[in-house]
KOLKE-164807 format. One record per residue: residue in three letters; x, y, z of N, C-alpha, C in turn. Coordinates in steps of 0.2 Angstrom, whole numbers, padded with zeros to 4 digits, always signed. Each point is the difference from the previous one (the first is absolute). Layout:
REM residues N
ALAXYZXYZXYZ;...
This chain:
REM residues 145
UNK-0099-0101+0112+0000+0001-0008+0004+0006-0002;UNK+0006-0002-0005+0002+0007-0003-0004+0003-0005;UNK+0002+0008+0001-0003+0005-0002+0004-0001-0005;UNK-0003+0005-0006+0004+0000-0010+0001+0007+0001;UNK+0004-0001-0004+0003+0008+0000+0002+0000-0007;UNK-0001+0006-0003+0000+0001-0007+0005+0005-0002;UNK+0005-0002-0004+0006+0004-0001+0001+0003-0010;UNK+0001+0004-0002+0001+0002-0007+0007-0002+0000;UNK+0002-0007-0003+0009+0002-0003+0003+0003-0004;UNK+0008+0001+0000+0002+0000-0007+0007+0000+0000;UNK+0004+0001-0004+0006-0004+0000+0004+0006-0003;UNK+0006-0002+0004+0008+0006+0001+0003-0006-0003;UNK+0005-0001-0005+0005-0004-0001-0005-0008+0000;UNK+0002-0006+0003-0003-0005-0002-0004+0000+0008;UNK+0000+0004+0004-0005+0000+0005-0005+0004+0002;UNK-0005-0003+0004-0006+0000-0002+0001+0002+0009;UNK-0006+0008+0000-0001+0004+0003-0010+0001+0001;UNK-0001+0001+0006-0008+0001+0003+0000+0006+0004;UNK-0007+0004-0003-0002+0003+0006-0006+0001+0001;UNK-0006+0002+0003-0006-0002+0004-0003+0003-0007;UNK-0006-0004-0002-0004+0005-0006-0004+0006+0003;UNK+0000+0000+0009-0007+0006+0002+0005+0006-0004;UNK+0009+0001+0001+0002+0006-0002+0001+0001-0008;UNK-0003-0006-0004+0001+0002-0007-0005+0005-0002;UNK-0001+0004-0005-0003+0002-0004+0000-0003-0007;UNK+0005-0003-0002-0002+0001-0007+0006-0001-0002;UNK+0001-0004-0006+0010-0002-0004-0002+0003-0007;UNK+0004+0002-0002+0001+0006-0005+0006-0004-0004;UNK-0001+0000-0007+0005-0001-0005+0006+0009+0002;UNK+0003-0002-0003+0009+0007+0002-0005+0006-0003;UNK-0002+0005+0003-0001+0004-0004+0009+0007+0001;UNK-0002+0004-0004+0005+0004-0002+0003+0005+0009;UNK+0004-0001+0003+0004+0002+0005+0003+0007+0001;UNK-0002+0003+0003+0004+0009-0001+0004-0002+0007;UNK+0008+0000-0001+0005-0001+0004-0002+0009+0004;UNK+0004-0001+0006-0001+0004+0005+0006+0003+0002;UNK+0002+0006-0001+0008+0000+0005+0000-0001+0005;UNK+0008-0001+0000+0001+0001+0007-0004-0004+0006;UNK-0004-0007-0003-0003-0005+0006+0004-0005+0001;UNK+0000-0004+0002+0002-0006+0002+0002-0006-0004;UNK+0005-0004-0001+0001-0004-0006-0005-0003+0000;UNK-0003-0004+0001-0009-0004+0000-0004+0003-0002;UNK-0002+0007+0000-0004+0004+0000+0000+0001-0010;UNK-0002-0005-0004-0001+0001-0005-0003+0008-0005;UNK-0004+0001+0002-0004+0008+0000-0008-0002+0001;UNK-0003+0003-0003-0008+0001+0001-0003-0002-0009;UNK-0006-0005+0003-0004+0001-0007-0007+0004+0002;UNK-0005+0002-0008-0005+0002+0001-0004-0007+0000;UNK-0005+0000+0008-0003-0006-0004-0009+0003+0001;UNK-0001+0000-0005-0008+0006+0000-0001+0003-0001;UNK+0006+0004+0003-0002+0008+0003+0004+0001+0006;UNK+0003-0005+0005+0001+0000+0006+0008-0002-0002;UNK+0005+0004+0002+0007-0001+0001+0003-0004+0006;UNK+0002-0005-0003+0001-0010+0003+0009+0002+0003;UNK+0002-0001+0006+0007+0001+0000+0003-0008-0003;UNK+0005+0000-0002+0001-0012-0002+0007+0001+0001;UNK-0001-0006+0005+0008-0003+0002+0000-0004-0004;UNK+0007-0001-0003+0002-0006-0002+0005-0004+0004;UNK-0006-0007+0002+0003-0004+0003+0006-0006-0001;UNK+0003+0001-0005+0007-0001-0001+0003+0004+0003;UNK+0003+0004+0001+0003+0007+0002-0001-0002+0007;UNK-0006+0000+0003-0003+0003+0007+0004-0008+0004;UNK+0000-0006-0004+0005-0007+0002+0003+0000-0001;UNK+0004+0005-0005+0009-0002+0001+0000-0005-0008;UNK-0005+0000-0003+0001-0005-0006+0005+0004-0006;UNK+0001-0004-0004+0005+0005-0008-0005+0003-0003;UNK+0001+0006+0001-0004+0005-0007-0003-0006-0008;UNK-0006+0004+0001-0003-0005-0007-0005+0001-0005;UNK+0002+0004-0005-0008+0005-0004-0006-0004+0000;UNK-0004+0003+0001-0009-0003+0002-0002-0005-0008;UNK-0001-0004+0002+0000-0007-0005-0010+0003-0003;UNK-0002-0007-0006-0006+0000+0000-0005-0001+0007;UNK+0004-0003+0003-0002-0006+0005-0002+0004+0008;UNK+0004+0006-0003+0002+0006+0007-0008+0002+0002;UNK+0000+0001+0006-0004+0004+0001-0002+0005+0009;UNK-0005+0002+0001+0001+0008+0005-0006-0002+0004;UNK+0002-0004+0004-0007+0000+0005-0002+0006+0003;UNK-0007+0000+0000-0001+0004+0005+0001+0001+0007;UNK+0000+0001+0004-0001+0000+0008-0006+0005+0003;UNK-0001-0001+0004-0002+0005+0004-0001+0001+0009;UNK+0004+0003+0000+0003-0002+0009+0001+0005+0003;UNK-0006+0004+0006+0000+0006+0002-0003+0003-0002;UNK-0005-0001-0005-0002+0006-0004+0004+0002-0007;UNK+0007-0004+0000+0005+0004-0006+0000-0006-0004;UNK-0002+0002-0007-0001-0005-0006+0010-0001+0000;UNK+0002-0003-0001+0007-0003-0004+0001-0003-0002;UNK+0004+0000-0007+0003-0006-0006+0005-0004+0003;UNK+0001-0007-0002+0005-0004+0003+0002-0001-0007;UNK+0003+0001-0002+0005-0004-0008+0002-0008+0002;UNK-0002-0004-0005+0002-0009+0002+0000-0002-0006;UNK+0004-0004+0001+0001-0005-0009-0005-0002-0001;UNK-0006-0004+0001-0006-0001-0002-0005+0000+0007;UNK-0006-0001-0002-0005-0001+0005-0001-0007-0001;UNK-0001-0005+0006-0002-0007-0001-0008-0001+0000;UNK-0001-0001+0007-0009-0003-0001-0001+0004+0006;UNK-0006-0002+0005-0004-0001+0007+0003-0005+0002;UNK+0004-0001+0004-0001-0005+0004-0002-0002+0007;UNK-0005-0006+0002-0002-0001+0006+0005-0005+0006;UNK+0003+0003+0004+0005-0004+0005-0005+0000+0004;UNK+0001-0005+0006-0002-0003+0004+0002+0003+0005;UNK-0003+0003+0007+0003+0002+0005+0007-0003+0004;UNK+0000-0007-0001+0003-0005+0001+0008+0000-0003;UNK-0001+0002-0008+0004+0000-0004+0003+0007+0000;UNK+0000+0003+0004+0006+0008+0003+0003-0002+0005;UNK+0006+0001-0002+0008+0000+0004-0001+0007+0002;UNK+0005+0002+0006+0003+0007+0002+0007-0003-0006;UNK+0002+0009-0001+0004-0002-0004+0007-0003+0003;UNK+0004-0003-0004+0007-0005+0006+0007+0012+0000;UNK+0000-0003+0005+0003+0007+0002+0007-0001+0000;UNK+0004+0002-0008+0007-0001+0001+0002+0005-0003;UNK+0006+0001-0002+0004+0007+0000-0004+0006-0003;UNK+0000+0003+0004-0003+0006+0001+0002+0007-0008;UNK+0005-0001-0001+0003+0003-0006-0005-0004-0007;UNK-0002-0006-0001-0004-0002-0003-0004+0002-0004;UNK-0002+0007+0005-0008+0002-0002-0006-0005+0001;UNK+0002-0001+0005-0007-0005+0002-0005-0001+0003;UNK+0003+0008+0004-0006+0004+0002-0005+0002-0001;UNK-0002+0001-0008-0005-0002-0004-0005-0007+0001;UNK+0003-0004-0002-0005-0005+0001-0003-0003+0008;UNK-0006+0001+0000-0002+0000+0009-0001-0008+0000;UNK-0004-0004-0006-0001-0006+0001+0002-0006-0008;UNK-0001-0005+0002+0002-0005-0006-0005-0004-0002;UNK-0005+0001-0005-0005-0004-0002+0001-0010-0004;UNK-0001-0003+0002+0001-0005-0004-0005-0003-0005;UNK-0001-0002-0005-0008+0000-0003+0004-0004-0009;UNK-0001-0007+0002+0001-0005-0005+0007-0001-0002;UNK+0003-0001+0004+0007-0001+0003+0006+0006-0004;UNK-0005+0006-0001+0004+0007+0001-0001+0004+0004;UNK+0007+0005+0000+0000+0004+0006-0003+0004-0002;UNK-0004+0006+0004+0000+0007-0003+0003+0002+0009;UNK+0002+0007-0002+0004+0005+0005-0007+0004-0001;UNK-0003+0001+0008-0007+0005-0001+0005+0007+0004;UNK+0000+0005-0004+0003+0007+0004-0004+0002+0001;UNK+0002+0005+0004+0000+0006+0005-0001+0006-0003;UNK-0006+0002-0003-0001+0006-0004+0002+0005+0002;UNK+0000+0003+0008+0002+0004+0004+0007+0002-0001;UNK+0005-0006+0001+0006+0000-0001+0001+0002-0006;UNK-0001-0004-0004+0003+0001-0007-0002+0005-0004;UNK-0007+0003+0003-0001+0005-0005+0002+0009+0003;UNK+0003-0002+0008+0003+0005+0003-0004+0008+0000;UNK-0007+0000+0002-0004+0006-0004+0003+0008+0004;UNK+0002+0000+0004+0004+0007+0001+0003+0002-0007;UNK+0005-0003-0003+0005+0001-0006-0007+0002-0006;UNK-0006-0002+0002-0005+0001-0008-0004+0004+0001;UNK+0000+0003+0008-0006+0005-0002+0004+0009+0000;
């Protein structure tokens, strides 16, 4: 019997992105972003979110996508990985969705320059794709703490 596994998507451009919901806390409409010198292109700045200062990637940036000012539609996941809360910037948030143990590919391994090292596996779930990534990779936490 396949095991389900529960993914939060959301979409970069017309594609649709997963990642495991145990690392979500929580999606957040764009709150206001205090840029950072001197970090990394990706490294959007910091919000307040409570009380606690959030570091947020913007994941356009962190995949090489074209610069894009935050829509209504925008929004700042939470994450939490390691103990370290972090923003993910993404064009929208989609749903929960449940994939099928079944229904996870390794990801197909082809040029390396891609950035495709990000994505670890490929969901398939109602004859679309979602790329489940690599929190690890992509959110690179040396660079954030």
């Amino acid at each position: 019997m396949s095991e389900i596994r529960e993914f939060v998507t959301f979409r970069l451009n017309q594609e649709y992105y997963g990642i495991n919901i145990q690392n979500v806390e929580n999606i957040e409409k764009v709150l206001p972003i205090t840029r950072i010198p001197y970090t990394l292109n990706y490294i959007k700045g910091v919000v307040n979110l409570r009380g606690i200062i959030v570091p947020v990637v913007d994941l356009r940036a962190r995949f090489g996508l074209e610069k894009k000012n935050p829509s209504e539609e925008s929004r700042i996941i939470i994450v939490n990985l390691d103990e370290n809360k972090i923003g993910m910037l993404v064009d929208s948030s989609s749903e929960v969705l449940q994939i099928m143990e079944d229904d996870i590919d390794d990801a197909p391994n082809v040029k390396k320059e891609l950035n495709n090292e990000f994505v670890k596996n490929i969901g398939k779930k109602n004859g679309r794709i979602i790329m489940l990534i690599d929190l690890y990779k992509v959110l690179n936490i040396e660079h954030l703490e």
